[in-house]
N, C-alpha and C positions, 0 to 999 in steps of 0.2 A: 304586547305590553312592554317587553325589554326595548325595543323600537322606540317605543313612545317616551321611555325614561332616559332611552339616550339619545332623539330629539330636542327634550325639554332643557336638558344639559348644555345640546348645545346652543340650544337659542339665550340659553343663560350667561353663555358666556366661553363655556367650555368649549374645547375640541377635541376628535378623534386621534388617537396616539399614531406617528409616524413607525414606519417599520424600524423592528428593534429601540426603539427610542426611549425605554425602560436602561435597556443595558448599556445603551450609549450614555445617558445619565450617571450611572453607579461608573463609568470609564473616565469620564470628565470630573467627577467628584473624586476621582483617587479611591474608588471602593473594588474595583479590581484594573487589572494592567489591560492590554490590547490583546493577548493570547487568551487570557482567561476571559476577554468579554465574546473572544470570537467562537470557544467549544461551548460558551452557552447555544451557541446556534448549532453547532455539530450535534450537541445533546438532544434538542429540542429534533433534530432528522437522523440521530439513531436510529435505525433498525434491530439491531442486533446488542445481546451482553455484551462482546469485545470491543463494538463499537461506545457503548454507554460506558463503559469502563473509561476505554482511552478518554473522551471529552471528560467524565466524572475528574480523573487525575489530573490534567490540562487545567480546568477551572479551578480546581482546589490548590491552584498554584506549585503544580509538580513541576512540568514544565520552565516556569516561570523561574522558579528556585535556581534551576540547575544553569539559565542564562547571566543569573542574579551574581552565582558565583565565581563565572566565566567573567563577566564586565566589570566586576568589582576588583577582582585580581589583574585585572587589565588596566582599572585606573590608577591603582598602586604606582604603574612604574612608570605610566602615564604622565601623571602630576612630576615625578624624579626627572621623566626626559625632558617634560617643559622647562623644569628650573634648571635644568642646565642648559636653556637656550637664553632664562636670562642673565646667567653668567659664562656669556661666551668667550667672551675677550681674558677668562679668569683660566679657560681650558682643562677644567673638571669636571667630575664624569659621578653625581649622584648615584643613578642605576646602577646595581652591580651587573653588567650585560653577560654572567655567565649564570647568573640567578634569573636574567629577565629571559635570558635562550631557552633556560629549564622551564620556564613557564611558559614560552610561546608550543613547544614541544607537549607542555599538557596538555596545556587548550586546543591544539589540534585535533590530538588524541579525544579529546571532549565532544569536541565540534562534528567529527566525524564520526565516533558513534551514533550521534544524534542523527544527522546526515543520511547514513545507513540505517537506521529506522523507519526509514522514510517508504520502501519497501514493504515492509511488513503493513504500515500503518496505512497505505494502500487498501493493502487487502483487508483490514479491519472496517474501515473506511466505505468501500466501492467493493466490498466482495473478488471474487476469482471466476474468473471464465475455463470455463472447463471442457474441451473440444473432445466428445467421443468420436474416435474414429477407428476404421476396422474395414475390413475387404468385407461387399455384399455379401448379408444373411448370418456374417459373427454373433449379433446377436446382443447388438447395438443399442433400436428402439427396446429390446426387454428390458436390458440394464436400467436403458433411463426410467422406465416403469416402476422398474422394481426398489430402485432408488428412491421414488417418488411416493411409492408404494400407490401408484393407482394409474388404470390405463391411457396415459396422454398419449402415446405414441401406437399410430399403427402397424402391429405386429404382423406376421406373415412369412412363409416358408420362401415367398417368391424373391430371388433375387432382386433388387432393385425395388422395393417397394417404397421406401421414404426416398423422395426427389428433393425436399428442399428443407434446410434445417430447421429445428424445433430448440425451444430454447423455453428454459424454466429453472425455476430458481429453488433452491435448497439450501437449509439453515442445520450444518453439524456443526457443535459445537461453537454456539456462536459467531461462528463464519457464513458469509452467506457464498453460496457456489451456483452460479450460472451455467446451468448443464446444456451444453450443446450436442443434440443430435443430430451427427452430418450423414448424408447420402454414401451409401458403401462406395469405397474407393477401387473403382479396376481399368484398367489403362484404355479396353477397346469396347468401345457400345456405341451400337447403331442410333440409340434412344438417344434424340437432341435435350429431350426435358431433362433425363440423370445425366448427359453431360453438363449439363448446366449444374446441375444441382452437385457433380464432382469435382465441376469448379469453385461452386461457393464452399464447399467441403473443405479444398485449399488453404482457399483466402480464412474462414475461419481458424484452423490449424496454427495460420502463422503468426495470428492475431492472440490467442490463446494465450492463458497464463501456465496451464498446466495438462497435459494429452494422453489420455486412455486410450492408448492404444490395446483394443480388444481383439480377440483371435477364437479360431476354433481349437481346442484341445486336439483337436481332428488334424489340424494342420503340421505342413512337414516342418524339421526345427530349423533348415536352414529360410526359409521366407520370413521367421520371424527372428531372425540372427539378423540376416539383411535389413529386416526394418528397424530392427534398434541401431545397427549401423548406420542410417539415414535417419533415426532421428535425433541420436547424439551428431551426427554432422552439422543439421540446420541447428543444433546449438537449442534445442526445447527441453523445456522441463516436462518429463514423463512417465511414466507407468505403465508398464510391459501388462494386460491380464488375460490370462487364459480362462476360458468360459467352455460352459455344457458339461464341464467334469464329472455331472451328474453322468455323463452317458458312456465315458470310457472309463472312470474310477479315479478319485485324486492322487493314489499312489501313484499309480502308472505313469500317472500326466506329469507328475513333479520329476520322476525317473528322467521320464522322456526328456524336460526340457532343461535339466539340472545345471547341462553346461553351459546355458545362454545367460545366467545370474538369477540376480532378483527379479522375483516378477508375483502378482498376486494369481492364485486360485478360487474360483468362484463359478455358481453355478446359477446366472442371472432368472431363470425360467423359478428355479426351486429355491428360489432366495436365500442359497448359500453363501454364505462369506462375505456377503453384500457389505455386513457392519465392521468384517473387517478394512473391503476396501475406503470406506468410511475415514476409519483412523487412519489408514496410507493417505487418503488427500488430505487431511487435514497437516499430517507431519510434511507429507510434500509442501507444504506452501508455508508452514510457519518455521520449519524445520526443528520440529521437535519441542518446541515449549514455547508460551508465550506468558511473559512474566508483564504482570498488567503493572505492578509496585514501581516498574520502572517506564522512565520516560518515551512513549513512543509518537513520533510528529505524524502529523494522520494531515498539516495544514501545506496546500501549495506556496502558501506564501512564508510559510517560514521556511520550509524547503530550500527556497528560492535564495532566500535572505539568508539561510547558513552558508550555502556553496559561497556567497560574497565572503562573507567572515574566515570560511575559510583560506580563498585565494586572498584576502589581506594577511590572514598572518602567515602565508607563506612567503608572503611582501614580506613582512616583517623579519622572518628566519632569513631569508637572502640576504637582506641588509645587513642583519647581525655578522652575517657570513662576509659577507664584502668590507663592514665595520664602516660602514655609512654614518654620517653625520645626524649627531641628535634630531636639526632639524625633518631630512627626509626620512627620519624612523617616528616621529611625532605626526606626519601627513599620514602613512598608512596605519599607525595605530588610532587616530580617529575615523579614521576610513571603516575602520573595525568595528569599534565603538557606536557608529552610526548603524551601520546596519543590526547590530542586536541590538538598540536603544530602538530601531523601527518594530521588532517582532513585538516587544513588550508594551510599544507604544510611550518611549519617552522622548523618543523623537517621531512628530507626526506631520502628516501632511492634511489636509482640509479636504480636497477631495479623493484622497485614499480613505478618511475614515466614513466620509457620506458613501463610498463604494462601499467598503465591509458589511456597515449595516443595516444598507438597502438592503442586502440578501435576508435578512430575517424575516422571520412574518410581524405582523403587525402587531405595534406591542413592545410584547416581549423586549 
């Protein structure tokens, strides 16, 4: 029946809506900017709270605001350096260039916080890969079970039983976490399949946003001194935990490994402490708080477009430094100017904006 009505439409005259061609409309009509047309698509492929957050602030022109007051302030001294280009032959200096130095110095400082957001809004974005890894029979697949809270992975006392990684996905706190379980890692085995599979183990590890390094309680403390010492070398983001403390006692274990630092306790099997390593990945990766109120860039293309903005007004501070002529500090402040005039979409190009929103679905 719905077919039929939208058949008859179109023989009447109408047609079916082009992708995003709703939001592309409200963008051309001046009812929102280029950033806020493009988190209606981020919103509409949210997964997650953190993720529906950041696109929510993005389109209700959070974002938008804070470029608004970056480009406005910019063409303040803008318009000053122009007109002293067209009084050049007069050799006066409108800009006050120790007040225009102080502002290029903010907006850095602006531009770069944003910049560095870009990280987090990653993982808001595209979630966190999370590589467990651990010497055969740590006790690896349970973790990921017991994380999961149901049996994906097969368990077993026999060394070497998981040959090739397991991957699934988990939502704490509005984060989503790509749980990787690799094949126990031990240097000599006859086995070509768990060699294989302690290769891919590897290559996962390096690829990883964040590394559960798992251990037996059982084990001596210098093998696990050594392996934080290797994995603070490859420069990983990690987490030391020691597991089965169900079976030697938590006091003991904590005694035991006191002097190798921080590290969590947990007993994967008895689904101890589970929730607390929970809250360590979550602070491992957001580092401790994530303030939605403020601006976070979750988009490659503004990414992309700040690092520009950036290296111009580092143009910009050289020159001031060198005390270059109005005109070559008027080339790199529209150099500026253009690129955050691109993010907001006041400066556009025709097939950059038919790319953006093709990606939408249809409609919308």
């Amino acid at each position: 029946m719905q077919q039929q009505v939208i058949n008859a439409c179109i023989k009447n005259g109408a047609r079916l809506a082009k992708a995003g061609e709703f939001t592309q409309r409200a963008f051309l009509n001046g009812k929102l900017d280029l950033a806020q047309a493009e988190s209606v698509a981020d919103l509409i492929a949210s997964n997650t709270a953190a993720s529906q957050r950041a696109a929510l602030h993005t389109m209700q022109g959070g974002f938008s605001e804070n470029l608004k007051v970056l480009r406005d302030r910019l063409i303040t001294f803008s318009a000053l350096i122009e007109l002293e280009l067209d009084f050049s032959q007069e050799d006066v200096e409108f800009a006050d260039r120790k007040q225009f130095y102080e502002l290029i110095e903010e907006l850095t400082t602006s531009t770069n916080k944003l910049i560095n957001s870009f990280s987090l809004g990653n993982v808001i974005k595209n979630g966190v890969s999370v590589a467990i890894v651990g010497k055969p029979n740590a006790g690896k697949s349970t973790l990921l079970n017991s994380l999961l809270n149901e049996n994906r992975a097969i368990v077993s006392e026999i060394a070497g039983t998981t040959r090739d990684t397991i991957e699934e996905i988990i939502n704490i706190d509005g984060i989503l976490f790509r749980l990787i379980d690799t094949a126990g890692i031990r240097q000599h085995t006859a086995d070509i399949i768990e060699s294989e599979g302690v290769e891919r183990s590897l290559a996962k590890i390096k690829n990883a946003d964040l590394v559960l390094y798992l251990f037996d309680a059982a084990d001596v403390i210098v093998e696990v001194a050594d392996k934080k010492i290797e994995l603070q070398q490859q420069d990983l983001k990690f987490l030391l935990v020691a597991n089965k403390i169900d079976i030697i006692g938590e006091a003991e274990v904590k005694n035991k490994f006191s002097s190798i630092g921080e590290m969590i306790f947990i007993s994967a099997k008895q689904h101890l402490h589970t929730e607390v390593l929970k809250e360590r990945m979550v602070d491992a990766v957001l580092q401790g708080s994530l303030q939605t109120e403020s601006t976070v860039v979750t988009n490659a293309r503004h990414y992309h477009a700040l690092k520009e903005v950036a290296t111009s007004l580092t143009e910009i501070k050289n020159g001031l430094d060198n005390k270059q002529s109005g005109d070559l500090l008027a080339l790199d402040i529209r150099r500026c100017l253009q690129y955050l005039g691109e993010i907001t979409g006041e400066i556009t190009h025709e097939d950059q904006l038919d790319y953006i929103f093709s990606k939408f679905c249809i409609g919308k």
